[in-house]
NUFI-18607 format. One record per residue (C-alpha): residue in one letter; x, y, z. Coordinates in steps of 0.1 Angstrom, whole numbers, plus 2048, in hexadecimal, padded with zeros to 3 digits. Layout:
// residues N
+------+-----+-----+-----+
! type !   x !   y !   z !
+------+-----+-----+-----+
!    A !   X !   Y !   Z !
...
+------+-----+-----+-----+
This chain:
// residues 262
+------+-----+-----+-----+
! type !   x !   y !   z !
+------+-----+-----+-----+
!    X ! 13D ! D17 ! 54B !
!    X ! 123 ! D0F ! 569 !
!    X ! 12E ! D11 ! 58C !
!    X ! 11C ! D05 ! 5AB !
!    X ! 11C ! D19 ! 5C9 !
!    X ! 11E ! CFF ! 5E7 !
!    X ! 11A ! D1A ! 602 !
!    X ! 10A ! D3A ! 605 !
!    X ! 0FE ! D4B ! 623 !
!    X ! 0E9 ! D5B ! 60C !
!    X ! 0CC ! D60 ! 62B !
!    X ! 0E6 ! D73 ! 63C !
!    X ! 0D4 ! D97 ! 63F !
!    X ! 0F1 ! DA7 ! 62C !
!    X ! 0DE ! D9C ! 60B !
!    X ! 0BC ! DA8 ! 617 !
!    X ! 0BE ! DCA ! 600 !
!    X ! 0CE ! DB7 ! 5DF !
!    X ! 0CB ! D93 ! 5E0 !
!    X ! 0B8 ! D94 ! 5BE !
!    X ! 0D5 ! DA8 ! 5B2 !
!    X ! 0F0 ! D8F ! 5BD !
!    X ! 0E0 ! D71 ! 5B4 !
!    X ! 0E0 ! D84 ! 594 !
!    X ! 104 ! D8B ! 597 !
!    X ! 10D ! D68 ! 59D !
!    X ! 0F6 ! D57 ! 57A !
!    X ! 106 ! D70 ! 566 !
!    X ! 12B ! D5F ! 56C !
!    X ! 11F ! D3E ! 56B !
!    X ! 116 ! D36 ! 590 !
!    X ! 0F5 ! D2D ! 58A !
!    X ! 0E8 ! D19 ! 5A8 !
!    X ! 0F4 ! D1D ! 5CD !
!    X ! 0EC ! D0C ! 5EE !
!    X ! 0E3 ! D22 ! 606 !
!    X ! 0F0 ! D18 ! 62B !
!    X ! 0D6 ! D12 ! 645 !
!    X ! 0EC ! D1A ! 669 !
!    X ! 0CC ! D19 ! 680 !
!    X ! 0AA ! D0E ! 681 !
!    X ! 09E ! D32 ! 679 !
!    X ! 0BD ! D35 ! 65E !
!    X ! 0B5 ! D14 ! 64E !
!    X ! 08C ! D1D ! 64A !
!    X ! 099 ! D3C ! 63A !
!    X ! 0B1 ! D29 ! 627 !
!    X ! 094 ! D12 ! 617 !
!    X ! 07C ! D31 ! 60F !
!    X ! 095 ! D3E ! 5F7 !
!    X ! 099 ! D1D ! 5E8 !
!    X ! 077 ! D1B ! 5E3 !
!    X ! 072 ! D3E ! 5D4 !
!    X ! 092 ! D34 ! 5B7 !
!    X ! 08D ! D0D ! 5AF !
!    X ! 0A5 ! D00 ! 59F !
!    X ! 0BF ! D17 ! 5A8 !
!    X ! 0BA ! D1E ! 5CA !
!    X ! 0BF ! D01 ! 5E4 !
!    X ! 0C4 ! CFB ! 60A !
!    X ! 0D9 ! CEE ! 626 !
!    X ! 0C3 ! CED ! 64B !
!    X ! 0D6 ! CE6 ! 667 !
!    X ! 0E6 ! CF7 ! 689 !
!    X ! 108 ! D08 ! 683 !
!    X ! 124 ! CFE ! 6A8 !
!    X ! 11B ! D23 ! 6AE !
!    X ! 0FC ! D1C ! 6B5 !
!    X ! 0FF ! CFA ! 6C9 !
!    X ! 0F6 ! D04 ! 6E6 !
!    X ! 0D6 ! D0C ! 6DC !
!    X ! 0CF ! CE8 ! 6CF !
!    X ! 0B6 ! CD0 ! 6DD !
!    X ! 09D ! CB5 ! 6DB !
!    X ! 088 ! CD2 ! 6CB !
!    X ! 0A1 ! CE0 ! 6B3 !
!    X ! 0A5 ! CBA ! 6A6 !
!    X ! 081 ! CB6 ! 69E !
!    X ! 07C ! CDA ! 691 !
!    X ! 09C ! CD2 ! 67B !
!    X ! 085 ! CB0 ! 66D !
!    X ! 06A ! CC2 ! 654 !
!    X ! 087 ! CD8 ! 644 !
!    X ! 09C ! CBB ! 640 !
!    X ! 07D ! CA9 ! 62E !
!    X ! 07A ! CC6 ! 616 !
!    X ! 086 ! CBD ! 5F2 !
!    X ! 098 ! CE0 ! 5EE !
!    X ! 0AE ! CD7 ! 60D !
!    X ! 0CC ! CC2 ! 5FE !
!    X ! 0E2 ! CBF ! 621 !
!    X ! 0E2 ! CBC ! 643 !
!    X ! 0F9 ! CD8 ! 653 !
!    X ! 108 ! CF0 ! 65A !
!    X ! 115 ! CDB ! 676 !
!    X ! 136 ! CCC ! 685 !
!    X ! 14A ! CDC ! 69D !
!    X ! 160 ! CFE ! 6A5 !
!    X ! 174 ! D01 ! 6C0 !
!    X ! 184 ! D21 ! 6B4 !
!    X ! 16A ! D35 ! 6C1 !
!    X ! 15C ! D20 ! 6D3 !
!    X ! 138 ! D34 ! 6D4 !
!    X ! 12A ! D13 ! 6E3 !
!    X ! 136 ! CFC ! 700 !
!    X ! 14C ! CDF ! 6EC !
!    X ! 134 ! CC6 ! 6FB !
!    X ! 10F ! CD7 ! 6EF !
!    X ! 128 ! CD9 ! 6CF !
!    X ! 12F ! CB4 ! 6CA !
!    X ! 108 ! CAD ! 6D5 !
!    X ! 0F9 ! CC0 ! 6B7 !
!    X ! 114 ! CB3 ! 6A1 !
!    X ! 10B ! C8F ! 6AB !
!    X ! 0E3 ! C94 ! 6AB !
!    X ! 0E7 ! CA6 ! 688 !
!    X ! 0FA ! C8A ! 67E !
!    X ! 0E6 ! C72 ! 685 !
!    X ! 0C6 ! C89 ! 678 !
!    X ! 0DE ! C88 ! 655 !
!    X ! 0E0 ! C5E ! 657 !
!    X ! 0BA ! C5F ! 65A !
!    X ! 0AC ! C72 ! 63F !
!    X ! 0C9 ! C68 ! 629 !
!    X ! 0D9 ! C88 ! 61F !
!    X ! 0FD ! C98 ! 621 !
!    X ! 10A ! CAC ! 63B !
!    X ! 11C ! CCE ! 636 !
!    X ! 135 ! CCE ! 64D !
!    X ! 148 ! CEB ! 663 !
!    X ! 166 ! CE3 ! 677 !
!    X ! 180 ! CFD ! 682 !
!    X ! 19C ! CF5 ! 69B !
!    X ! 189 ! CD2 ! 6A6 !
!    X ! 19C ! CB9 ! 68B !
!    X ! 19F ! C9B ! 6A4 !
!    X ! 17C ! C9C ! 6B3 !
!    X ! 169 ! CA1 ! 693 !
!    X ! 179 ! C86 ! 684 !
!    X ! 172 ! C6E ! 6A3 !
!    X ! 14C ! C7A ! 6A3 !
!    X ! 149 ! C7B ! 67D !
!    X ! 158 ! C5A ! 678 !
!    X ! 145 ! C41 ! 686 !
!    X ! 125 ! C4D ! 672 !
!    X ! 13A ! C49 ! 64B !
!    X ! 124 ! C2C ! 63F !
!    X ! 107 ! C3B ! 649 !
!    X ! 10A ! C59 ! 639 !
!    X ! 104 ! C63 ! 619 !
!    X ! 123 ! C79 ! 610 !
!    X ! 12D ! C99 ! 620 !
!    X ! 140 ! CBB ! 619 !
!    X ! 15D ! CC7 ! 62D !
!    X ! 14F ! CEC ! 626 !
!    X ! 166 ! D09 ! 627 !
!    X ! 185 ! CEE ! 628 !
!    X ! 1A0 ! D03 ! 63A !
!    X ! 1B9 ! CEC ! 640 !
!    X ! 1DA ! CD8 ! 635 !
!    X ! 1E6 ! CB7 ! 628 !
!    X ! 1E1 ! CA6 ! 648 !
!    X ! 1BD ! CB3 ! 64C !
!    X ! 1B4 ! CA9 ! 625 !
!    X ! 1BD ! C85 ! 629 !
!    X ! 1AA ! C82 ! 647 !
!    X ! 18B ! C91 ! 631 !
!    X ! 18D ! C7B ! 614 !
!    X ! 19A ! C60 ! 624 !
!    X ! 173 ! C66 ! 636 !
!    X ! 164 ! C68 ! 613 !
!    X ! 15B ! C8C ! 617 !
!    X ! 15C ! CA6 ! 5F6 !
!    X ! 174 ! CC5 ! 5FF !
!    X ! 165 ! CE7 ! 600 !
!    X ! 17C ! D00 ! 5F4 !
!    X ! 171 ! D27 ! 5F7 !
!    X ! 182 ! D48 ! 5F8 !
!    X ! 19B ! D40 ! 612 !
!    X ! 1B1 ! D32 ! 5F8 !
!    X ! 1B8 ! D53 ! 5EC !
!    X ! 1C4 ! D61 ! 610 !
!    X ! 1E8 ! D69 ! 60F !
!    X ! 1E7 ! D6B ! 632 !
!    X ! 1DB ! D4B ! 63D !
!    X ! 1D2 ! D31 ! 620 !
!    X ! 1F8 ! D23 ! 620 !
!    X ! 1ED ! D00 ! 62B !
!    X ! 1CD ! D00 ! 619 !
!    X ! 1DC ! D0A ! 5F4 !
!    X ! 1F9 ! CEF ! 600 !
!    X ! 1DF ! CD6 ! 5FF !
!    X ! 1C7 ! CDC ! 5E5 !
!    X ! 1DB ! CCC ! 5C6 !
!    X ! 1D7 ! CAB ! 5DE !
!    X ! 1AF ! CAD ! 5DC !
!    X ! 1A1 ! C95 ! 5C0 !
!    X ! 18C ! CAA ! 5A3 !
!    X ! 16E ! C93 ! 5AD !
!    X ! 173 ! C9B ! 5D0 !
!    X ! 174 ! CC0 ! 5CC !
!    X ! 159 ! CDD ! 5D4 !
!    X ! 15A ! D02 ! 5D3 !
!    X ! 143 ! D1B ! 5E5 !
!    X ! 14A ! D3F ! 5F4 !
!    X ! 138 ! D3F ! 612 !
!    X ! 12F ! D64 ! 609 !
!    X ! 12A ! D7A ! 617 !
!    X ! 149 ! D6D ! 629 !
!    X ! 16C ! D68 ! 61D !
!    X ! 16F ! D7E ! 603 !
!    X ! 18C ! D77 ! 5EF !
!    X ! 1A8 ! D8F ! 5F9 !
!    X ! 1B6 ! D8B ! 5D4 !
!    X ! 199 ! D9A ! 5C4 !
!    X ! 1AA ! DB5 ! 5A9 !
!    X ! 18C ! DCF ! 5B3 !
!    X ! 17A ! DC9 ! 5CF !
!    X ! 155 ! DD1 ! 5DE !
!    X ! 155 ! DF1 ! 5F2 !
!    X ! 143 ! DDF ! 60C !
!    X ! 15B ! DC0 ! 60F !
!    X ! 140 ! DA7 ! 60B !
!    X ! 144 ! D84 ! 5FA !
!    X ! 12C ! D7B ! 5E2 !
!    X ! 123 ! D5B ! 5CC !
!    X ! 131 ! D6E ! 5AD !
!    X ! 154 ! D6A ! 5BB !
!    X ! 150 ! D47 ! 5B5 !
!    X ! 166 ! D47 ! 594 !
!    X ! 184 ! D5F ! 5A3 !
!    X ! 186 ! D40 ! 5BC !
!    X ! 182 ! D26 ! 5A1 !
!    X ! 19E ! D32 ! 58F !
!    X ! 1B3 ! D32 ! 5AC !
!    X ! 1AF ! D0F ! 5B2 !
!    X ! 1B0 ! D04 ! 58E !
!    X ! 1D4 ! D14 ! 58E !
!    X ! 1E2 ! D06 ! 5B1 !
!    X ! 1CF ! CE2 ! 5A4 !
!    X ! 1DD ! CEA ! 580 !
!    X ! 1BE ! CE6 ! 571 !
!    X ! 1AC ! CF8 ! 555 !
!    X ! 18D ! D0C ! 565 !
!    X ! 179 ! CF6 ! 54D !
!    X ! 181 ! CD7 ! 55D !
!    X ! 17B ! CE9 ! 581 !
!    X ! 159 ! CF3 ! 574 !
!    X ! 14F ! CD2 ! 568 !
!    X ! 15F ! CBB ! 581 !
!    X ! 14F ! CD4 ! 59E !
!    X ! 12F ! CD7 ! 590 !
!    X ! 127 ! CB1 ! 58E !
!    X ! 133 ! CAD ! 5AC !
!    X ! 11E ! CC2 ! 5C0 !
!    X ! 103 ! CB3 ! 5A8 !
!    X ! 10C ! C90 ! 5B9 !
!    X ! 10E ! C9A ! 5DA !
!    X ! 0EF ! CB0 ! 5DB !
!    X ! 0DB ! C9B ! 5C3 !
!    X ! 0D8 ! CC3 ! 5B5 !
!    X ! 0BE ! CBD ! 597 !
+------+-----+-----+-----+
């Protein structure tokens, strides 16, 4: 089986003394190709260099995470332009909104969803999407820019039944990652998932975050990584009652449609 890894922060400087090793890692259990998450301009450049380096397995997301909002501008926007034009970046994002932390004024949030939205409806590319505690307001701004887009990820999808239909009914694909497996908080989230359609579906770890807290032994130094990707993939093949070998397939192609992954 061949798994697609929709999001890895694999720039994050946690992986600057092995990332060799756990791209490594992740090939030999089938998770041979990953998108690695651009969050800012400097994130997203750095995102593109390692796809560069791994063609055909590595590839790249450039955009400005809501954490960062408040940093965006008229010069983020354009320096945003090249690495969107690069044929190794495959979406526009990380970007949407989070008003759980709220590391960025709500308004400089909604502005750099907005501008990166429309950046997305320009050069014809997906978005990868964040929202966290901001349902009603990302659906208002998202909304109005469907039939321009082409396609998007709910990444990381945290939420319920009520939250889902709002997605597809939106188009988007569903992200599912690690937090399925939290006994603690993925109630709503393993409550919806036999609702998402197979061709709608998408899995990802967002390593080196979210481990899974199901893991029967894990890493010393609690970080996620895109080898994990099957412990999660079986997860939702049994909640979904799937076989893993539709999961793999149905998942695969669809992060090959999405992406246009080659």
């Amino acid at each position: 089986m061949r798994w697609v890894d929709i999001g890895v922060n694999l720039a994050h400087d946690s992986f600057d003394a092995d990332r060799d090793a756990v791209i490594a890692a992740a090939r030999a259990v089938g998770v041979d190709r990953l998108i690695v998450t651009g969050t800012s301009v400097a994130a997203s450049a750095r995102a593109v260099e390692l796809a560069e380096a791994r063609p055909g397995e590595l590839f790249a997301t450039a955009g400005v995470h809501p954490h960062h909002a408040g940093e965006f501008d008229t010069a983020t926007a354009a320096a945003l332009e090249p690495l969107l034009a690069h044929p190794r970046v495959v979406a526009v994002g990380e970007c949407g909104l989070d008003f759980f932390r709220d590391f960025a004024p709500r308004p400089a949030q909604e502005a750099a969803f907005s501008a990166q939205l429309e950046l997305a409806a320009a050069t014809g590319k997906p978005v990868f999407l964040h929202q966290r505690d901001a349902h009603e307001r990302f659906v208002a701004l998202l909304a109005p820019w469907r039939d321009r887009l082409a396609g998007g990820v709910a990444h990381c999808f945290t939420g319920g039944v009520r939250e889902l239909e709002a997605y597809l009914e939106l188009g988007l694909y569903i992200g599912i990652t690690g937090w399925l497996c939290d006994e603690r908080r993925g109630h709503a989230l393993r409550e919806a998932l036999p609702r998402v359609p197979l061709d709608r579906l998408l899995l990802e770890t967002d390593a080196p975050y979210l481990l899974p807290r199901d893991l029967p032994s894990p890493p010393r130094n609690r970080r996620n990584e895109p080898q994990y990707l099957p412990h999660v993939a079986a997860r939702a093949a049994a909640l979904m009652g799937r076989s893993l070998e539709e999961l793999a397939a149905a998942t695969t192609a669809n992060a090959e449609r999405l992406f246009g992954l080659s």
